[in-house]
C-alpha positions in Angstrom: 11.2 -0.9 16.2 14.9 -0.5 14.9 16.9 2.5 15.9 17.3 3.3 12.5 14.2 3.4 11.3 13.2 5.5 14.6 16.5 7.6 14.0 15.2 8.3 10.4 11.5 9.0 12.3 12.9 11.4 14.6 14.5 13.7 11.7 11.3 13.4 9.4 9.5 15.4 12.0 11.4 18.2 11.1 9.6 20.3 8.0 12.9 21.6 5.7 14.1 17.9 5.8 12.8 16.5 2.8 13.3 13.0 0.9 16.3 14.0 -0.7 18.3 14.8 2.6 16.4 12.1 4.2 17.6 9.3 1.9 21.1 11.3 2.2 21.0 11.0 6.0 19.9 7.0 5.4 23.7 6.2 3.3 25.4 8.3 6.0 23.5 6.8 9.1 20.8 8.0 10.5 21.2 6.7 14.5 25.0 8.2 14.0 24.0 12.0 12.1 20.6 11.7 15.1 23.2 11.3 18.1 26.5 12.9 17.0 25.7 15.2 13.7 27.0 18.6 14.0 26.3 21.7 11.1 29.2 20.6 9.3 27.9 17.3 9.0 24.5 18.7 7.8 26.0 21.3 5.3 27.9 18.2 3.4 23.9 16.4 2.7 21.5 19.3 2.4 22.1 21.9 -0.8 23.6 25.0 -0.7 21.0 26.9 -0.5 18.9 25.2 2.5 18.3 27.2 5.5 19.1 25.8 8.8 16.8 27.1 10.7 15.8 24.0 12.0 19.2 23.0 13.3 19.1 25.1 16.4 16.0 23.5 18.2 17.7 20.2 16.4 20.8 21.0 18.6 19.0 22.1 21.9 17.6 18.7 22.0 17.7 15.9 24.5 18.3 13.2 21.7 18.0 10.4 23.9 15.2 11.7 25.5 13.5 12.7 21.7 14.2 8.9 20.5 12.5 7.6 23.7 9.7 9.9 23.9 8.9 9.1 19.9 9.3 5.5 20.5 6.3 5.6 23.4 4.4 7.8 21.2 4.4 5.4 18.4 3.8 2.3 20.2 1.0 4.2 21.8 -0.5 4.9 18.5 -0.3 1.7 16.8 2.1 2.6 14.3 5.1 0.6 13.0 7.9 2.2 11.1 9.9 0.7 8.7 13.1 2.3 6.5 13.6 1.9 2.8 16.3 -1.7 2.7 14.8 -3.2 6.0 13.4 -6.9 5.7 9.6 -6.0 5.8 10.0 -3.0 3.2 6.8 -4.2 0.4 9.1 -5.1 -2.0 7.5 -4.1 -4.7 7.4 -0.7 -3.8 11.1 -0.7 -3.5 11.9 -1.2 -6.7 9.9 2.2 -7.8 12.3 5.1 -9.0 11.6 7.3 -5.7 10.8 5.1 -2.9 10.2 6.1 0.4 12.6 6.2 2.9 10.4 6.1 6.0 6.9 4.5 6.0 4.2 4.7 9.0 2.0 2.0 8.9 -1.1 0.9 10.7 -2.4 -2.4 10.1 -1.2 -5.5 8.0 0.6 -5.1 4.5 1.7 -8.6 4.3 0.2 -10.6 1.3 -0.1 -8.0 -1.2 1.4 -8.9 -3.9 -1.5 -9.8 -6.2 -3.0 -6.2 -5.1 -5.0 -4.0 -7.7 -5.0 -0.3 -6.7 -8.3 1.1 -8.0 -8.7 4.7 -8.5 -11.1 7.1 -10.1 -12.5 10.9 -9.3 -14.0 12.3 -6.2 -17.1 13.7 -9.0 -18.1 10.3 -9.7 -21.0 9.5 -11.2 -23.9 6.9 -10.2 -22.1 4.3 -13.1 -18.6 4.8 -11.5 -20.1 4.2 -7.6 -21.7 1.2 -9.2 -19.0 -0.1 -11.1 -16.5 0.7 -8.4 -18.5 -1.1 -5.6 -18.7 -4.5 -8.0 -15.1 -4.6 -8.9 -13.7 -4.4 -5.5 -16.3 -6.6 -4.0 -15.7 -8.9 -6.5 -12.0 -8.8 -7.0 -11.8 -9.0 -3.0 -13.7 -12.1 -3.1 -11.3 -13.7 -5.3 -9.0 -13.0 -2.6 -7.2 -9.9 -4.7 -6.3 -7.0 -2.0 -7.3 -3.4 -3.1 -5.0 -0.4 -2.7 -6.3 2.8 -3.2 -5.7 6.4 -1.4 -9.1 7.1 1.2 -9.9 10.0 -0.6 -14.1 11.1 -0.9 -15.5 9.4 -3.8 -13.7 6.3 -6.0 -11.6 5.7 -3.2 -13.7 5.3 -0.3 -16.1 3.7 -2.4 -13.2 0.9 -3.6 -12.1 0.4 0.2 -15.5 -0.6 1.1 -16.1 -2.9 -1.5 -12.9 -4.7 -0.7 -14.0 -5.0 2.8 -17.1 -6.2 1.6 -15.6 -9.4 -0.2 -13.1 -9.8 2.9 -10.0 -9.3 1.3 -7.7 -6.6 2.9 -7.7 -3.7 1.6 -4.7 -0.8 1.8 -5.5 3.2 2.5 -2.4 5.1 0.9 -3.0 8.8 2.8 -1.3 12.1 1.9 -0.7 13.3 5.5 -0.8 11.7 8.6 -2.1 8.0 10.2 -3.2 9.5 13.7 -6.0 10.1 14.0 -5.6 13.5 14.9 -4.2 14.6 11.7 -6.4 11.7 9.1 -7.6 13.3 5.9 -10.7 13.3 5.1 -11.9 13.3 9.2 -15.4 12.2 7.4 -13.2 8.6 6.5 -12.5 8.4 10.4 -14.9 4.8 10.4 -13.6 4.0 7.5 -10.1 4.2 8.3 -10.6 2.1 11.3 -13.0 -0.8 9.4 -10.0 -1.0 7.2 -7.5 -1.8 10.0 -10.2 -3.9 11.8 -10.4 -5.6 8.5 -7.3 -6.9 8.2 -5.6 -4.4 5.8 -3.8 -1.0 6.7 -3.3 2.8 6.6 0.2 3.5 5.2 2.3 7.1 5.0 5.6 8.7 4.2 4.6 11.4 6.3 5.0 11.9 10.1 2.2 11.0 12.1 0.7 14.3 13.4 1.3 15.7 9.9 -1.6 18.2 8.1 -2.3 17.2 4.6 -1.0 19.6 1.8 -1.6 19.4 -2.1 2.0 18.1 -2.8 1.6 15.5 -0.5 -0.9 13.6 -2.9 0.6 13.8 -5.8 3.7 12.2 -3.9 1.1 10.2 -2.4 0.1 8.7 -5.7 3.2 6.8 -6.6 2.9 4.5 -3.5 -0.5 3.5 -4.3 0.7 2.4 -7.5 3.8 1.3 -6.5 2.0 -0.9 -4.0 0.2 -2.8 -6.4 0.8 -4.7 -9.2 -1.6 -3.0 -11.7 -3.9 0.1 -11.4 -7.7 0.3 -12.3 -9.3 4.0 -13.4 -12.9 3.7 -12.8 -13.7 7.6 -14.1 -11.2 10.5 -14.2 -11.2 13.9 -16.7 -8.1 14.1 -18.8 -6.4 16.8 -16.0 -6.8 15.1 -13.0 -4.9 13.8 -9.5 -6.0 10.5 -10.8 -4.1 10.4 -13.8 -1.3 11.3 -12.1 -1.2 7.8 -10.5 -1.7 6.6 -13.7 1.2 8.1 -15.2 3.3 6.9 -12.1 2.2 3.2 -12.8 3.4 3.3 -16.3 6.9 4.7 -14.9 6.7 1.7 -12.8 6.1 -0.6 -15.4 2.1 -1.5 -14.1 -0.1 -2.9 -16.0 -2.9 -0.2 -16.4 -6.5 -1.3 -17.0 -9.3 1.4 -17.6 -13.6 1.0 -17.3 -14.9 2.6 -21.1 -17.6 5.4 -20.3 -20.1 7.5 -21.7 -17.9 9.7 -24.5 -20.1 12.5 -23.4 -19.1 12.9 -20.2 -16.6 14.4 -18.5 -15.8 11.5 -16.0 -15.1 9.0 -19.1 -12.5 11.2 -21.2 -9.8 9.8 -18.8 -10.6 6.2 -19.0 -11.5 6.5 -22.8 -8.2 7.9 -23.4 -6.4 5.1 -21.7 -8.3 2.9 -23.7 -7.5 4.5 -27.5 -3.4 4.7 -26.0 -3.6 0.8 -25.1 -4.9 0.5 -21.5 -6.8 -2.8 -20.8 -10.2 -2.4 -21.5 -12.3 -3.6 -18.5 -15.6 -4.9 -18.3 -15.5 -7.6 -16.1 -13.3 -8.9 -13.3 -12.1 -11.9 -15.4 -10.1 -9.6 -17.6 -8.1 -8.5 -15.0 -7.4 -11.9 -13.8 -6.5 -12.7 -17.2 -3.4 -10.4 -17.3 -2.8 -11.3 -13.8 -2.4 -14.7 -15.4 -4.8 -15.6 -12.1 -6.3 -19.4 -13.0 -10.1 -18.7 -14.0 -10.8 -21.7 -11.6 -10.5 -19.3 -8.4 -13.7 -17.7 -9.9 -15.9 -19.3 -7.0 -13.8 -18.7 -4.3 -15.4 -17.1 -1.3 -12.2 -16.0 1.2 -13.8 -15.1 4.2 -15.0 -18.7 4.5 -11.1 -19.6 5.7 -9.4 -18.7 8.7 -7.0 -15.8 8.7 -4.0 -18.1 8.8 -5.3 -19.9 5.5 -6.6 -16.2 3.9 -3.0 -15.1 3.6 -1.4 -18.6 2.7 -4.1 -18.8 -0.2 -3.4 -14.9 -1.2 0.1 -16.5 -1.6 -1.0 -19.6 -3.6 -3.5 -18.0 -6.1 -0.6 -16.4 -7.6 2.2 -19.8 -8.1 3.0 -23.0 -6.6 5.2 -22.3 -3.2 7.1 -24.6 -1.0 6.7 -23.8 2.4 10.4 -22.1 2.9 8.7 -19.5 0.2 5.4 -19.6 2.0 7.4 -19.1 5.9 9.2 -16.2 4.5 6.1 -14.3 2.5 3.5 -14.7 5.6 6.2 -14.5 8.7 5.0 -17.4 10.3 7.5 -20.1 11.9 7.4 -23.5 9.8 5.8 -25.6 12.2 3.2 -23.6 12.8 2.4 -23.5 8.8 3.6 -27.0 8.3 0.3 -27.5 10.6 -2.3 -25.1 8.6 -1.2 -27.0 5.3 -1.7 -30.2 6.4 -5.2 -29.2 7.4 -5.4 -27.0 4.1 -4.2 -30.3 2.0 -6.7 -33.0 4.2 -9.6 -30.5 3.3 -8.8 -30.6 -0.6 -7.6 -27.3 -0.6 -4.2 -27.3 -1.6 -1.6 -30.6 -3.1 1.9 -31.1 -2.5 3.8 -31.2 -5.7 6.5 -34.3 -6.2 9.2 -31.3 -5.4 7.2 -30.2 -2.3 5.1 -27.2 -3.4 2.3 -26.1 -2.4 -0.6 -25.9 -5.3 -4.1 -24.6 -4.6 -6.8 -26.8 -6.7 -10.5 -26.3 -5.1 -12.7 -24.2 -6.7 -14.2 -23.0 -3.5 -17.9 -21.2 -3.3 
């Protein structure tokens, strides 16, 4: 873990400093402000009228000691932290008008750039557990990760899915990753089957910290900043739901909506979405068709390959890649995946094109 990033850590876990200061305390320097900063330093980042309240037990501390102590705690946990500009920030989520200066992550978020957050109401009806379960399931099997935020209802019923088909699939919480402080505690297996799966539980928020009604609505513009389009399974007009939804159009996501019943209260949402130019849903293929995803993966059964090959055909479903592209986007070393392609391409898998990319060309079942 980089000092920085674990600099940045260490201030997060105090309440009154919020993203705003935060990101302030990133373009000053966080390892610098943690080690040397003094209330004049502070004064210059945080507005006028901030209380420093916090900055006596901030200056009664054994920084070195904090840093290390954090550090251990962390690594004991499982969790990686990374800071908004380092190399393993998703970069699609960087590009969002807000990003997050610290994340907390548990798990794998590498290959997720083809990812689809799905998203819908905790009230769901028995047509919106049914179509959620078969669009995840089925997306996942095309090898398409799912995003969504581990709430009861849609979102629990989307990660399962996803894990279902074998595809990773990504938990976007609104307070903590320990396990202590995970919300819902019902999700607890859940949470775990994800990481176990593959995929990952991902947070701007400390560890150890209680979920509180702001946080998901803050919460919301990772999962569609994550993902490269959003699906609404059922959500009423006035909903946390259509809050993400309204985030993904900021962020320039392609929005696709399920139509429902125009009687009930689940469907005005989606409905809505529809009539204001949403892509109407009813099968998987029309969200690979925006994706501009080649119908011939329509067979493709994932969890037949290795890990290793999952992620490198994640990769190839969306373009041709040479394997520079392909070393950088899965963090392997090029000898190592100059070995797992030649297998790939002996098997039919994948071809090598005359300017040595990588295409994939077997309908697999």
């Amino acid at each position: 873990m980089n000092i920085k990033a674990l600099s940045l850590h260490c201030f997060n876990t105090f309440p009154q400093i919020g993203p705003k200061a935060l990101s302030a305390i990133q373009k000053i320097g966080a390892e610098k402000l943690w080690r040397e900063g003094v209330l004049e330093d502070f004064k210059k980042i945080f507005s006028p009228r901030t209380k420093f309240d916090w900055y006596t037990e901030f200056e009664s501390l054994d920084k070195d000691n904090f840093l290390i102590q954090e550090e251990k705690y962390l690594q004991s946990e499982g969790i990686h932290v990374i800071a908004f500009g380092d190399a393993d920030y998703p970069e699609r989520l960087s590009q969002i008008a807000v990003p997050p200066i610290v994340l907390y992550i548990k798990g794998d978020i590498t290959g997720i750039d083809n990812a689809l957050a799905i998203v819908g109401t905790r009230k769901y009806t028995n047509y919106g557990a049914h179509i959620a379960e078969k669009m995840s399931k089925e997306l996942s099997e095309l090898g398409l990760p799912i995003i969504s935020g581990l709430a009861l209802g849609i979102d629990s019923i989307a990660h399962r899915g996803c894990l279902d088909g074998k595809s990773k699939t990504i938990a976007v919480l609104g307070g903590g990753i320990s396990a202590r402080a995970l919300y819902p505690q019902s999700n607890q297996r859940l949470a775990q089957a994800i990481i176990a799966g593959g995929g990952a539980l991902i947070s701007e928020f400390p560890p150890l910290s209680k979920p509180r009604r702001e946080n998901f609505i803050l919460r919301n513009r990772i999962v569609s900043g994550l993902a490269r389009g959003i699906l609404v399974i059922e959500a009423p007009i006035k909903s946390g739901t259509m809050t993400t939804v309204q985030y993904a159009l900021e962020q320039n996501r392609d929005v696709f909506a399920i139509p429902g019943n125009i009687d009930v209260k689940n469907s005005e949402g989606t409905n809505a979405l529809i009539k204001q130019g949403a892509y109407l849903v009813t099968e998987t293929q029309d969200i690979l068709n925006i994706f501009n995803i080649e119908a011939i993966i329509a067979s493709f059964a994932l969890s037949e390959f290795s890990p290793e090959q999952q992620v490198i055909i994640q990769y190839l479903i969306q373009e041709p890649m040479v394997i520079e592209v392909l070393a950088e986007k899965t963090s392997q070393e090029i000898m190592d995946l100059m070995a797992i392609l030649s297998i790939m391409e002996l098997s039919g898998i994948i071809r090598q094109g005359e300017q040595g990319e990588y295409t994939l060309i077997m309908n697999i079942k």
